[in-house]
PyMOL Python script that loads the backbone (N, CA, C, O; Angstrom):
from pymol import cmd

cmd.read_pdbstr("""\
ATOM      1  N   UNK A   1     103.308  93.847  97.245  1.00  0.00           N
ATOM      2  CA  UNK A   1     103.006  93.121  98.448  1.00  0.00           C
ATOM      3  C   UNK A   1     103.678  93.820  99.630  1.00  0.00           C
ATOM      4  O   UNK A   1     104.658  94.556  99.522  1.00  0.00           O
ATOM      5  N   UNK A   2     103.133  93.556 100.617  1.00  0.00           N
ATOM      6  CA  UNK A   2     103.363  94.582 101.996  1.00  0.00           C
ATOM      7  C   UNK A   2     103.382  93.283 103.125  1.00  0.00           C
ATOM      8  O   UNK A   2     102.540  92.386 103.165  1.00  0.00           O
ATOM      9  N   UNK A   3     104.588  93.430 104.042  1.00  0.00           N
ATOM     10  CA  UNK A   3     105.116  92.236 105.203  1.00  0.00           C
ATOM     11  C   UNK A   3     105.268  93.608 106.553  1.00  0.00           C
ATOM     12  O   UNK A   3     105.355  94.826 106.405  1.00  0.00           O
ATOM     13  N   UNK A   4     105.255  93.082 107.347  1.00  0.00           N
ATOM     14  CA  UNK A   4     105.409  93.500 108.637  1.00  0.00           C
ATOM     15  C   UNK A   4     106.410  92.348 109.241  1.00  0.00           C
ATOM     16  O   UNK A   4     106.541  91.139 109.048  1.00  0.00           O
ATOM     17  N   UNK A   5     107.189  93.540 110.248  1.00  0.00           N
ATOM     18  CA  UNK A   5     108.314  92.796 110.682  1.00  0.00           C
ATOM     19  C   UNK A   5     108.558  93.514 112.101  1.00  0.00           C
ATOM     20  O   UNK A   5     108.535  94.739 112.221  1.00  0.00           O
ATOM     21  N   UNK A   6     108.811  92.554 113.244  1.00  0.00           N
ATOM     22  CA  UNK A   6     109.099  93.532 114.321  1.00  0.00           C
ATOM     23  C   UNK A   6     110.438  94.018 114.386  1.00  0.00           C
ATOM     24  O   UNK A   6     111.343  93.578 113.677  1.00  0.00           O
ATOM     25  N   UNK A   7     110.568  94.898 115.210  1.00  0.00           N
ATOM     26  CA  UNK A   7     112.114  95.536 115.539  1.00  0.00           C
ATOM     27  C   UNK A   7     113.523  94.402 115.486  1.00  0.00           C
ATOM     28  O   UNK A   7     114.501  94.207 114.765  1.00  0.00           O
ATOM     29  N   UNK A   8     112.708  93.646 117.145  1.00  0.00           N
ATOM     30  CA  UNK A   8     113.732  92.516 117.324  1.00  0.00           C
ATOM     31  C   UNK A   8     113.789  91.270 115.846  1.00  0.00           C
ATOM     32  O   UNK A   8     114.775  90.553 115.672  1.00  0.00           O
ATOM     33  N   UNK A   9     112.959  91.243 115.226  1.00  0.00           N
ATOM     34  CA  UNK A   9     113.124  90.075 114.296  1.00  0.00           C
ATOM     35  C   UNK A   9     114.029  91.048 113.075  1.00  0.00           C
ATOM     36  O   UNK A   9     114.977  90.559 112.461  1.00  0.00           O
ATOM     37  N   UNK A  10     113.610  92.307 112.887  1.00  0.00           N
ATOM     38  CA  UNK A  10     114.672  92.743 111.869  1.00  0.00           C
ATOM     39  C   UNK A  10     115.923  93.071 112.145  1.00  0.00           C
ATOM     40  O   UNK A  10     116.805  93.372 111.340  1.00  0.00           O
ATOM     41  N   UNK A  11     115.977  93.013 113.170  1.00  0.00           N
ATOM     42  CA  UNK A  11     117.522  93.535 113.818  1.00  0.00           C
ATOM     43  C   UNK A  11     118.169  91.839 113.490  1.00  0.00           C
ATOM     44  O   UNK A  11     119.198  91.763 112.819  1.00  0.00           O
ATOM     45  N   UNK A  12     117.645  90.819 113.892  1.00  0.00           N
ATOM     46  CA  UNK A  12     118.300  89.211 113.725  1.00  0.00           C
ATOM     47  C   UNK A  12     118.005  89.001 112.386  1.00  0.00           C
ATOM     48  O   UNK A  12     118.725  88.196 111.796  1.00  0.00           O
ATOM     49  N   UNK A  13     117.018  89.597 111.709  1.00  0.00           N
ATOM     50  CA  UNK A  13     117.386  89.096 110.040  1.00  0.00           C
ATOM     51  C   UNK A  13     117.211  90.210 108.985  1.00  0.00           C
ATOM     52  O   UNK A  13     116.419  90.228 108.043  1.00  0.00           O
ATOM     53  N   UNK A  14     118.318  91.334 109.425  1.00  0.00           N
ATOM     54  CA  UNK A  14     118.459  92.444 108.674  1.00  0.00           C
ATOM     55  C   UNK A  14     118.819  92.164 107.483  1.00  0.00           C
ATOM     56  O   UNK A  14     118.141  92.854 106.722  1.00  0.00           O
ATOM     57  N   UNK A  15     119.772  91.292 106.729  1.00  0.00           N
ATOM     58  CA  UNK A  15     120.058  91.042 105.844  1.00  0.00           C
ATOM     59  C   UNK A  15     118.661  89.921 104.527  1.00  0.00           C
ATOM     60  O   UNK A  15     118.513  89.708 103.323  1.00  0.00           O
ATOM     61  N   UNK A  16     118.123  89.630 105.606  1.00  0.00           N
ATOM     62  CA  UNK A  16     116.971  88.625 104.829  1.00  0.00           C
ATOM     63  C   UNK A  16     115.986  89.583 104.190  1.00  0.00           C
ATOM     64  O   UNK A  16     115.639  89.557 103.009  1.00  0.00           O
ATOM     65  N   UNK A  17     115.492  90.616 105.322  1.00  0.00           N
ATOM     66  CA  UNK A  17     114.926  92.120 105.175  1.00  0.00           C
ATOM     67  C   UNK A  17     115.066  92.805 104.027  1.00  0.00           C
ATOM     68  O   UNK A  17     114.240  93.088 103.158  1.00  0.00           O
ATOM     69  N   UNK A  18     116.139  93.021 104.124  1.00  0.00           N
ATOM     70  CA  UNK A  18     116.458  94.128 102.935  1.00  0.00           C
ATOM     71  C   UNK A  18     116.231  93.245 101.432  1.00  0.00           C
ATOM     72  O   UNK A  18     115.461  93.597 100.538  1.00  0.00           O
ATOM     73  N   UNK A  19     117.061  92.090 101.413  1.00  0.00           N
ATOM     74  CA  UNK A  19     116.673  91.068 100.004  1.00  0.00           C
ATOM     75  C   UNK A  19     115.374  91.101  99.806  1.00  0.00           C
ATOM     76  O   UNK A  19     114.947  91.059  98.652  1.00  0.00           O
ATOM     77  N   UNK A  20     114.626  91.170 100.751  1.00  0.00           N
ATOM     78  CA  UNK A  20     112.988  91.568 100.581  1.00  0.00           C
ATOM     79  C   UNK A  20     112.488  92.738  99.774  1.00  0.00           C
ATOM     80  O   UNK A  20     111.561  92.915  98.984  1.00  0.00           O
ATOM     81  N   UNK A  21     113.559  93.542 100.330  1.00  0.00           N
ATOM     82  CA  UNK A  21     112.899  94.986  99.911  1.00  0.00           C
ATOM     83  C   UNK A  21     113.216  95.246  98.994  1.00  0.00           C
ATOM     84  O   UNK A  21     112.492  95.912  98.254  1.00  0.00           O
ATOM     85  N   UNK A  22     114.541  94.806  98.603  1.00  0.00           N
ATOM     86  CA  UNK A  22     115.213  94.792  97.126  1.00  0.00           C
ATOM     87  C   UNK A  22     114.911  94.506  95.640  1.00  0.00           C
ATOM     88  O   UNK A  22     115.140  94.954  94.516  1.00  0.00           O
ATOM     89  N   UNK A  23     114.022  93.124  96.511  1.00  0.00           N
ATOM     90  CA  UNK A  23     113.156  92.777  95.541  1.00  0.00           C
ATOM     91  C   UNK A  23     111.552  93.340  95.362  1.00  0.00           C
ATOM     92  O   UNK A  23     110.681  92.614  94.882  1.00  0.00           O
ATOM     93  N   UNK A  24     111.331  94.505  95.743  1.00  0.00           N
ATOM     94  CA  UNK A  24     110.702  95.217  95.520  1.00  0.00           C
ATOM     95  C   UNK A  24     108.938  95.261  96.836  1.00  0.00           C
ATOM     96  O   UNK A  24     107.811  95.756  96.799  1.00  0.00           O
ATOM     97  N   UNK A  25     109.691  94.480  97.707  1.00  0.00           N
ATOM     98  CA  UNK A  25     108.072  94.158  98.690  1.00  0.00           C
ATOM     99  C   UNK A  25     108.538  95.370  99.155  1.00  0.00           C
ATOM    100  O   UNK A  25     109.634  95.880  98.923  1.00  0.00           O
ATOM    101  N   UNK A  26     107.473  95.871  99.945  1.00  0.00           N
ATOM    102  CA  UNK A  26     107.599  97.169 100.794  1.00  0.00           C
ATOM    103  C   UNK A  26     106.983  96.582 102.182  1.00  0.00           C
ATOM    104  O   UNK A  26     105.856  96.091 102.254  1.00  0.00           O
ATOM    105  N   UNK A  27     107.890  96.704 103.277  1.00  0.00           N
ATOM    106  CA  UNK A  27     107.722  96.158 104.892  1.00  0.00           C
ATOM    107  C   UNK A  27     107.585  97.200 105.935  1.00  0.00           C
ATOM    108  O   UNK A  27     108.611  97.875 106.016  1.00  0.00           O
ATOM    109  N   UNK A  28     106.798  97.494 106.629  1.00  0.00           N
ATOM    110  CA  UNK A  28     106.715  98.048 107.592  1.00  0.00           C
ATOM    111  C   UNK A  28     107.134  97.565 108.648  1.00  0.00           C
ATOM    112  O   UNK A  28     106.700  96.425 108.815  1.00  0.00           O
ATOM    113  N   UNK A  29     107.907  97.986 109.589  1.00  0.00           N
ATOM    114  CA  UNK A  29     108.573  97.530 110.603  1.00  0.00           C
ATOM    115  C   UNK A  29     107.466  98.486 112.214  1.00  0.00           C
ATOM    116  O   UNK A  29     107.150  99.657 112.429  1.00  0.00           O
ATOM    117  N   UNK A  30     107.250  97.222 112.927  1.00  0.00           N
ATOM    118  CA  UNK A  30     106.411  97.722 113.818  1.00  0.00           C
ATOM    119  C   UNK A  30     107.364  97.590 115.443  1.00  0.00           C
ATOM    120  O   UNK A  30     108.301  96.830 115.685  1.00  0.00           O
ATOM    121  N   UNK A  31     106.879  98.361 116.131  1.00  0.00           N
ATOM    122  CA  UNK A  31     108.006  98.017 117.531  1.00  0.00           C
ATOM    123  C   UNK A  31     106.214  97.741 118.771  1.00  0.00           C
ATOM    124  O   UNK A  31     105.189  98.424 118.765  1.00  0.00           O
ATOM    125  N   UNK A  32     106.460  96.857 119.385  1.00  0.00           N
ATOM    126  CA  UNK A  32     105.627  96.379 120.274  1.00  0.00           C
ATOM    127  C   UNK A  32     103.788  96.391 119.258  1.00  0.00           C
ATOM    128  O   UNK A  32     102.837  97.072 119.641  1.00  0.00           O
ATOM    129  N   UNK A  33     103.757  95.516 118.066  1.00  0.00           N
ATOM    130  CA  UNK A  33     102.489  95.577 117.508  1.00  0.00           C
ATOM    131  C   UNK A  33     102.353  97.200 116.636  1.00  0.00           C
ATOM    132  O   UNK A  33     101.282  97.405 116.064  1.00  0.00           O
ATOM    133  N   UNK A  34     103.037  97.889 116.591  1.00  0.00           N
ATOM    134  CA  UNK A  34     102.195  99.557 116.228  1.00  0.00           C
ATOM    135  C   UNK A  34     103.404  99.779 115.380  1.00  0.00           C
ATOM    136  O   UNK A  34     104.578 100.010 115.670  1.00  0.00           O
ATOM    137  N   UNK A  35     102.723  99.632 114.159  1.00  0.00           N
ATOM    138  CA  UNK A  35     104.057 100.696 112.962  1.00  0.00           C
ATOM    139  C   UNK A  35     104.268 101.941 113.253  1.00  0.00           C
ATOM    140  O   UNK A  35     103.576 102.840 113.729  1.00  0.00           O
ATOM    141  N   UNK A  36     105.538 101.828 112.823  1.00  0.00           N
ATOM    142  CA  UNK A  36     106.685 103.070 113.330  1.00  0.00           C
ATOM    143  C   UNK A  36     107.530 103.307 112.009  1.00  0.00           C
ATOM    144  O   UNK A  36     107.731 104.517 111.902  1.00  0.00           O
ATOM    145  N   UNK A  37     108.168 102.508 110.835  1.00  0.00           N
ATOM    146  CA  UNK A  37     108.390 102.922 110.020  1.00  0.00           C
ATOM    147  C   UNK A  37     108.115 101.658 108.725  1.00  0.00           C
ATOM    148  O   UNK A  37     107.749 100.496 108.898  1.00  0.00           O
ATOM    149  N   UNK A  38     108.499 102.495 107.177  1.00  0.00           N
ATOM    150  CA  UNK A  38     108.325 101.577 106.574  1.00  0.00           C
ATOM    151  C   UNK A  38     109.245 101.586 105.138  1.00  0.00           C
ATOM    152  O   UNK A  38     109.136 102.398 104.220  1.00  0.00           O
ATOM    153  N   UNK A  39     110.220 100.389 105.232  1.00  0.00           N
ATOM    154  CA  UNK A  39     111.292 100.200 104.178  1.00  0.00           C
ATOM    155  C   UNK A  39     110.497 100.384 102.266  1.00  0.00           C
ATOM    156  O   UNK A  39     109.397  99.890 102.018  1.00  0.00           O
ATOM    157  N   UNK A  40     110.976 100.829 101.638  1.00  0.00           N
ATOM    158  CA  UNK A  40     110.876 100.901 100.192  1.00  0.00           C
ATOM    159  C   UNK A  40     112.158 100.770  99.632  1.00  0.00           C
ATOM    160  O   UNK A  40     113.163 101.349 100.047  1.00  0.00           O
ATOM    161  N   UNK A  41     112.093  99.891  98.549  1.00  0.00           N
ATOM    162  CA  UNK A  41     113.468 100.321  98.021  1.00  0.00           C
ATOM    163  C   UNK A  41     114.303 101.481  97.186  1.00  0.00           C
ATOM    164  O   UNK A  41     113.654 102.001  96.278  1.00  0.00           O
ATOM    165  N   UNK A  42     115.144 101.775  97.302  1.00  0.00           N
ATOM    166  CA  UNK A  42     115.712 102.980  97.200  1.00  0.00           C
ATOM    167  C   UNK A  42     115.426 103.424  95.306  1.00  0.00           C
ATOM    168  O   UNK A  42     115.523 102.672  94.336  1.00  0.00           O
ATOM    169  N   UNK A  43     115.166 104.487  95.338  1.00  0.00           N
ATOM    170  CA  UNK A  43     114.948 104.888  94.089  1.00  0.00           C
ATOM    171  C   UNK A  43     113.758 104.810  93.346  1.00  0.00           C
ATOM    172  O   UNK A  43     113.579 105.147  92.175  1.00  0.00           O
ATOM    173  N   UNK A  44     112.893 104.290  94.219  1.00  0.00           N
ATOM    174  CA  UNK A  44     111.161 104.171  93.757  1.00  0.00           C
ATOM    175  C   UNK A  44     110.146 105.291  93.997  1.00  0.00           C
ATOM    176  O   UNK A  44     109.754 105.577  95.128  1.00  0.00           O
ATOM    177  N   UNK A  45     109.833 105.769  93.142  1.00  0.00           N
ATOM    178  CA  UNK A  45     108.942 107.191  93.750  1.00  0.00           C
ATOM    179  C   UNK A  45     108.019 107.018  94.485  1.00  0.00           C
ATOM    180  O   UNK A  45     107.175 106.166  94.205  1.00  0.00           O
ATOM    181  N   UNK A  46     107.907 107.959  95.894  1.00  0.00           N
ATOM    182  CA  UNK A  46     106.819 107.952  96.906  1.00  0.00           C
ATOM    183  C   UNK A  46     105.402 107.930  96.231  1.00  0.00           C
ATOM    184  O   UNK A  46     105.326 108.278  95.052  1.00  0.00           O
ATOM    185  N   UNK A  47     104.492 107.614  96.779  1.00  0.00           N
ATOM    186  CA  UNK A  47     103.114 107.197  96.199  1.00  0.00           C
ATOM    187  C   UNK A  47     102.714 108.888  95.593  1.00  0.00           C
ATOM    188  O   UNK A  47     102.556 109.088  94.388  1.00  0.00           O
ATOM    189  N   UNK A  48     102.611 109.814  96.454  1.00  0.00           N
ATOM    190  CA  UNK A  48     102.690 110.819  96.290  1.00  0.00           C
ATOM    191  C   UNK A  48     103.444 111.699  95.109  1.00  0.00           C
ATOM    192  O   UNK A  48     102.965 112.773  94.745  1.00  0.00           O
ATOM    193  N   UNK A  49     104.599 111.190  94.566  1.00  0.00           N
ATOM    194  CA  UNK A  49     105.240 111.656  93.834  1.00  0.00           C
ATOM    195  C   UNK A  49     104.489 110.972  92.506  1.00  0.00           C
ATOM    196  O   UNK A  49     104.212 111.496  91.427  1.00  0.00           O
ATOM    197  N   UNK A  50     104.351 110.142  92.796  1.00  0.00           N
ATOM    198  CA  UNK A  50     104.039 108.992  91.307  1.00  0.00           C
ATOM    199  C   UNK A  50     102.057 109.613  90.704  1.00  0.00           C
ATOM    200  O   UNK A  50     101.380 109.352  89.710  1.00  0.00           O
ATOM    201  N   UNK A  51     101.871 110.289  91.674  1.00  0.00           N
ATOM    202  CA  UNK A  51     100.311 110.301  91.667  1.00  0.00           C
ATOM    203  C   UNK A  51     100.536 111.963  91.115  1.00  0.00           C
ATOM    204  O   UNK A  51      99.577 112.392  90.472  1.00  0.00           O
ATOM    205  N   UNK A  52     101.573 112.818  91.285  1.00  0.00           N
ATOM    206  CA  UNK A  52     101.519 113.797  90.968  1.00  0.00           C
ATOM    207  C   UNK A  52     101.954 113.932  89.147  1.00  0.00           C
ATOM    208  O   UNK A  52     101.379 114.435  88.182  1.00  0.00           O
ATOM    209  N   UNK A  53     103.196 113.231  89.325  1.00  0.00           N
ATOM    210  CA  UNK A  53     103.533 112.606  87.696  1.00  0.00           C
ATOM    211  C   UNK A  53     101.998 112.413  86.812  1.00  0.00           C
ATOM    212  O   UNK A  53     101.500 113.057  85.889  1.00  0.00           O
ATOM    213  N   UNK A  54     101.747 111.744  87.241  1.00  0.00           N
ATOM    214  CA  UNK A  54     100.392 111.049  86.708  1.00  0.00           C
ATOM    215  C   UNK A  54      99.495 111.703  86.350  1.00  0.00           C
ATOM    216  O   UNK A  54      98.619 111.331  85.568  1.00  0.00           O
ATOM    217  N   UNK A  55      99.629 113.307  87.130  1.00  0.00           N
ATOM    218  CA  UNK A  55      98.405 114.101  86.930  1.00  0.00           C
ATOM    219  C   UNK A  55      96.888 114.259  87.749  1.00  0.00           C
ATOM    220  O   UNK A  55      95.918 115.013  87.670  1.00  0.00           O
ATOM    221  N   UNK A  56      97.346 112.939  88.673  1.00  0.00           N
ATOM    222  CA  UNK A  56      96.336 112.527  89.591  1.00  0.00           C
ATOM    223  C   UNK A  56      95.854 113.972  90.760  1.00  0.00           C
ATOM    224  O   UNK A  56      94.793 114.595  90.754  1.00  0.00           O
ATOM    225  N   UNK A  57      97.280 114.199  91.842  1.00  0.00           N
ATOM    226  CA  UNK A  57      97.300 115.579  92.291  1.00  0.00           C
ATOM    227  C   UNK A  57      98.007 116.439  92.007  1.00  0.00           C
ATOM    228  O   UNK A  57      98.695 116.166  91.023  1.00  0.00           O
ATOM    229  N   UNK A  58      98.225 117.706  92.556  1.00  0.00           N
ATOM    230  CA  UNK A  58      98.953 118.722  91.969  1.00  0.00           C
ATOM    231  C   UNK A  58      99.500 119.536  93.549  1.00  0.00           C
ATOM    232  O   UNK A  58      98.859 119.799  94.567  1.00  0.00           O
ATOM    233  N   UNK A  59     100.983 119.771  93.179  1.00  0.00           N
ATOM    234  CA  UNK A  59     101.562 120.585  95.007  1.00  0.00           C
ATOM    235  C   UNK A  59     100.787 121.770  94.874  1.00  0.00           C
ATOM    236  O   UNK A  59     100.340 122.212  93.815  1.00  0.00           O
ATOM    237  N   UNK A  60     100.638 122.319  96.149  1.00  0.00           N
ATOM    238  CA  UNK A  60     100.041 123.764  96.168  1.00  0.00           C
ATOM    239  C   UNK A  60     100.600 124.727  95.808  1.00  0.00           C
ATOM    240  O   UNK A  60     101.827 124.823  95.796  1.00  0.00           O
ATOM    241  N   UNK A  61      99.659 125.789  95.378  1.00  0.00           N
ATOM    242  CA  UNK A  61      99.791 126.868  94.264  1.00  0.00           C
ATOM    243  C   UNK A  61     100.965 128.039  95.103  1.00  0.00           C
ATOM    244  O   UNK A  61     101.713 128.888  94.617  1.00  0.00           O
ATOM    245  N   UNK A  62     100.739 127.663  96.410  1.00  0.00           N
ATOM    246  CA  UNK A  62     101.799 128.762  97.519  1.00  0.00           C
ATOM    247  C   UNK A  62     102.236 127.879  98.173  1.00  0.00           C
ATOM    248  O   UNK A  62     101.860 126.707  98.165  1.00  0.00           O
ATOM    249  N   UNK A  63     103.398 128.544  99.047  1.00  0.00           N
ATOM    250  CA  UNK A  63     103.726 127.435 100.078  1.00  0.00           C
ATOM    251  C   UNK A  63     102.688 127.675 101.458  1.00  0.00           C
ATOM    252  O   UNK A  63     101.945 128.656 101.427  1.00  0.00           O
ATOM    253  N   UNK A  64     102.663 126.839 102.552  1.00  0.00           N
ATOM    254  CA  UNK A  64     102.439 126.590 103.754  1.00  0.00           C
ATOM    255  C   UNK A  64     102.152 127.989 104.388  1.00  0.00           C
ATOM    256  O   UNK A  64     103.037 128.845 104.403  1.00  0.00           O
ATOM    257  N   UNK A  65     100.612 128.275 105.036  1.00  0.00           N
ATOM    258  CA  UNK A  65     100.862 129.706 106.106  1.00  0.00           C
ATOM    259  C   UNK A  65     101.781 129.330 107.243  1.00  0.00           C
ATOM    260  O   UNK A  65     102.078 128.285 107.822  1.00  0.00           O
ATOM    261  N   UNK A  66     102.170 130.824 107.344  1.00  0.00           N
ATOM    262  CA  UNK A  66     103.218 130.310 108.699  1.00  0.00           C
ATOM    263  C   UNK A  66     102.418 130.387 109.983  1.00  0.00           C
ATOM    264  O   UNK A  66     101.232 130.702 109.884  1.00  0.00           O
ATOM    265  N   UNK A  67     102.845 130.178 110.976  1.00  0.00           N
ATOM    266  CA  UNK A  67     102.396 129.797 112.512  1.00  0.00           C
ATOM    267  C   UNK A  67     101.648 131.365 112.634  1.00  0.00           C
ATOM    268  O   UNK A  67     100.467 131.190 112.934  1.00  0.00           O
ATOM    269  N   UNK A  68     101.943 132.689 112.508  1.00  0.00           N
ATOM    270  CA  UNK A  68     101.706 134.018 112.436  1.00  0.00           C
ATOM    271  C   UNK A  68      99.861 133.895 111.561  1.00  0.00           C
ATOM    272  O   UNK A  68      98.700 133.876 111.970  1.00  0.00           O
ATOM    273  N   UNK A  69     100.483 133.844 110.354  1.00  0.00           N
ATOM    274  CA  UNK A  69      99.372 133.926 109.301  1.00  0.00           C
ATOM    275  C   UNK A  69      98.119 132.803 110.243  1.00  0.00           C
ATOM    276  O   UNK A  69      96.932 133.098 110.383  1.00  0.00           O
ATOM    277  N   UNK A  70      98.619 131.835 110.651  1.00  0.00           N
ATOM    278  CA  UNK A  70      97.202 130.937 110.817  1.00  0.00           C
ATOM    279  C   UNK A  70      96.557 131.592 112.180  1.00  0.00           C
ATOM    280  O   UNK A  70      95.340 131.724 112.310  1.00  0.00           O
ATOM    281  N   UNK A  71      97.440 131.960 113.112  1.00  0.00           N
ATOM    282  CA  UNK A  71      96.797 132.325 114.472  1.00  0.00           C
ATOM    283  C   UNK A  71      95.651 133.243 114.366  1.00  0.00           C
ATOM    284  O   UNK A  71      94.569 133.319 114.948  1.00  0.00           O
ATOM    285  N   UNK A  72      96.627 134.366 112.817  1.00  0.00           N
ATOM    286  CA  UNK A  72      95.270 135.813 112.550  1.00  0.00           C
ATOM    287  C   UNK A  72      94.099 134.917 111.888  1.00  0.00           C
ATOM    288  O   UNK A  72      93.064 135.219 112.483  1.00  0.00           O
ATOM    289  N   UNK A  73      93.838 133.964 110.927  1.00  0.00           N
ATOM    290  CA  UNK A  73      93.241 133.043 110.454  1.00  0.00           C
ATOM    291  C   UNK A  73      92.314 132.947 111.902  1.00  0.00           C
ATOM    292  O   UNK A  73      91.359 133.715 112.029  1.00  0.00           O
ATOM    293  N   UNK A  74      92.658 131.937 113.008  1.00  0.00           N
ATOM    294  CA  UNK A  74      91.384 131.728 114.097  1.00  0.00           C
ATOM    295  C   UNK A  74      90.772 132.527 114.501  1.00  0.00           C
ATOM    296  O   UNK A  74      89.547 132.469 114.602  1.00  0.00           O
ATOM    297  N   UNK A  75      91.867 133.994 115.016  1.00  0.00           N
ATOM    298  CA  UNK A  75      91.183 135.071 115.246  1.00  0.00           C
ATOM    299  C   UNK A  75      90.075 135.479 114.587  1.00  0.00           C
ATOM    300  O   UNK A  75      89.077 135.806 115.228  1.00  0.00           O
ATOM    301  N   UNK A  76      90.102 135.522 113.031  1.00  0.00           N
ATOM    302  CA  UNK A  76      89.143 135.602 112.499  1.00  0.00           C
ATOM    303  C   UNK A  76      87.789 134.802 112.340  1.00  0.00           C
ATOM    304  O   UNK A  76      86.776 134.994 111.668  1.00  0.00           O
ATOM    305  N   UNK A  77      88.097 134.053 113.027  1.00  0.00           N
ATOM    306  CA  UNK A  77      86.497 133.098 112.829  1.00  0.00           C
ATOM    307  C   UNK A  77      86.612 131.892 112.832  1.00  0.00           C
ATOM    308  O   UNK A  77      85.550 131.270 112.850  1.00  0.00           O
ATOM    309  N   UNK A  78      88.029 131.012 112.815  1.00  0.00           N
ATOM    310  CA  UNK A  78      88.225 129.817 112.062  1.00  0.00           C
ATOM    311  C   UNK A  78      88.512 129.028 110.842  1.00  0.00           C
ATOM    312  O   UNK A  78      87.747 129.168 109.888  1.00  0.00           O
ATOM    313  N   UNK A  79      89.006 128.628 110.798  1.00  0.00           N
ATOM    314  CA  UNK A  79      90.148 127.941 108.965  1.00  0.00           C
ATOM    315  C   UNK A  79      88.842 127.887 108.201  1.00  0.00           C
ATOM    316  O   UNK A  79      88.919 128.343 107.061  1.00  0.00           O
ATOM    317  N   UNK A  80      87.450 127.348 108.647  1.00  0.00           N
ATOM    318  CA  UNK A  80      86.527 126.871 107.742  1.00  0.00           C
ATOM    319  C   UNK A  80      86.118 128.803 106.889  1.00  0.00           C
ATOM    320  O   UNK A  80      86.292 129.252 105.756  1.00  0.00           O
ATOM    321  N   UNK A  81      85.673 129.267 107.889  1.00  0.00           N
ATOM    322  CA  UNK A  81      85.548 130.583 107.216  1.00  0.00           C
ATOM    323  C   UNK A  81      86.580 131.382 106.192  1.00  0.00           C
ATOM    324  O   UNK A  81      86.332 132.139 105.253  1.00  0.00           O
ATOM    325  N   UNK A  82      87.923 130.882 106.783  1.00  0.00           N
ATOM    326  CA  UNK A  82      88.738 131.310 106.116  1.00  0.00           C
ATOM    327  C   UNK A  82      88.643 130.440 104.529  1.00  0.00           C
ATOM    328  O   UNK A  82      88.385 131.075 103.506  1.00  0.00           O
ATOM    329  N   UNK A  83      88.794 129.506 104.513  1.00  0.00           N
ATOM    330  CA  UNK A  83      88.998 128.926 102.907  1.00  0.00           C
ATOM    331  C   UNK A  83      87.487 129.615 102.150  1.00  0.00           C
ATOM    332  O   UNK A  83      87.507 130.201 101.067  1.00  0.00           O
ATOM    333  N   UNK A  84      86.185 129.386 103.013  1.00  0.00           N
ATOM    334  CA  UNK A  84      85.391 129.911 102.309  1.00  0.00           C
ATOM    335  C   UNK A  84      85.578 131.513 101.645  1.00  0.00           C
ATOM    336  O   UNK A  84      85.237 132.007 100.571  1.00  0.00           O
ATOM    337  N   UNK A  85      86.245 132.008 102.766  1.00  0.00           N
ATOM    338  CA  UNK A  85      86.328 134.020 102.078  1.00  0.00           C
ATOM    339  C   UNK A  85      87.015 133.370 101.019  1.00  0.00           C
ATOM    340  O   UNK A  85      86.338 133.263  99.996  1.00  0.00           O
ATOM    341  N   UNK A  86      88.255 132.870 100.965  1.00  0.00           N
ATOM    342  CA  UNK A  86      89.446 132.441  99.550  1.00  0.00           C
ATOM    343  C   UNK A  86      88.935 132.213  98.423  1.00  0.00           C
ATOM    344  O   UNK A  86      89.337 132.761  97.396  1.00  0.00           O
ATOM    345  N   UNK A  87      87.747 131.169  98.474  1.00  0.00           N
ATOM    346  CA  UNK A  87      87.377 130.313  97.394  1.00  0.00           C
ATOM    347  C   UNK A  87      86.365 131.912  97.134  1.00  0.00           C
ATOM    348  O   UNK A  87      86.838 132.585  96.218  1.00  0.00           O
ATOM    349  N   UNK A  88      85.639 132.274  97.521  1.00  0.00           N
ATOM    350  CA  UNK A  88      84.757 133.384  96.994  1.00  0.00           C
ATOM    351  C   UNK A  88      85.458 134.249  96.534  1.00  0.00           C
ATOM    352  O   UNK A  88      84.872 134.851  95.635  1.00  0.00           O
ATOM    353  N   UNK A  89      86.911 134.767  96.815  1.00  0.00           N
ATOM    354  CA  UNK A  89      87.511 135.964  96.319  1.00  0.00           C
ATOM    355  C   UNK A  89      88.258 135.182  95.284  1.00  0.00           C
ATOM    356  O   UNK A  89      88.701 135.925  94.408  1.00  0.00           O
ATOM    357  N   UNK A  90      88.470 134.223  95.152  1.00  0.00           N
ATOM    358  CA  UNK A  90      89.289 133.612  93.936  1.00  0.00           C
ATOM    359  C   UNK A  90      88.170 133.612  92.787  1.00  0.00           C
ATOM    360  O   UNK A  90      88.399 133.792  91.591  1.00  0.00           O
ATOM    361  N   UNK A  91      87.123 133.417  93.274  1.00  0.00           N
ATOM    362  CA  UNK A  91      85.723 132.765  91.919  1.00  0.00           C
ATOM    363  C   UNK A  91      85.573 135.102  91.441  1.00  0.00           C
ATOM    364  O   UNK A  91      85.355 135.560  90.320  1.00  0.00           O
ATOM    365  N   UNK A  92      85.712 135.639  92.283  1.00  0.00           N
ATOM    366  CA  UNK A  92      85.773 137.499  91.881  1.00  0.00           C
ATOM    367  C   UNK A  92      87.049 137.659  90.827  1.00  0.00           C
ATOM    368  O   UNK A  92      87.345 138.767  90.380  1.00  0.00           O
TER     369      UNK A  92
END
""", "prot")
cmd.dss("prot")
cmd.show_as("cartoon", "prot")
cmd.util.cbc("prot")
cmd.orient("prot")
């Protein structure tokens, strides 16, 4: 289950909050209507982590191009062209 809580109300019932979270709800805390962050309790794997366990996704095979690598990337034509050359030289 998922609660929303504003800034000012968690700041006056920080302690009620957390017994929340403790007990396993997960709350997003919003400041003027618009989430900004969101409490889990400590030691629970990110959705992401739990989906990778699972077999569901998998991290990438390299790390991240850097700011350098992507600029030559546009130069060349655009990211879409680019994954397409990849996927064709990977299937060679």
């Amino acid at each position: 289950m998922m609660s929303e809580v504003g800034v000012a109300e968690l700041r006056r019932e920080l302690k009620r909050w957390i017994e929340r979270v403790q007990a396993g709800e997960e709350v997003v805390i919003t400041d003027r209507g618009r989430p900004v962050a969101r409490l889990i309790r400590a030691g629970v794997p990110s959705m992401l982590e739990r989906l990778t366990a699972e077999g569901h996704v998998s991290r990438p095979a390299q790390d991240r191009l850097s700011a350098r690598e992507l600029r030559r990337i546009e130069a060349q034509g655009g990211v879409s062209e680019y994954v397409t050359s990849e996927r064709e030289a990977r299937r060679a």
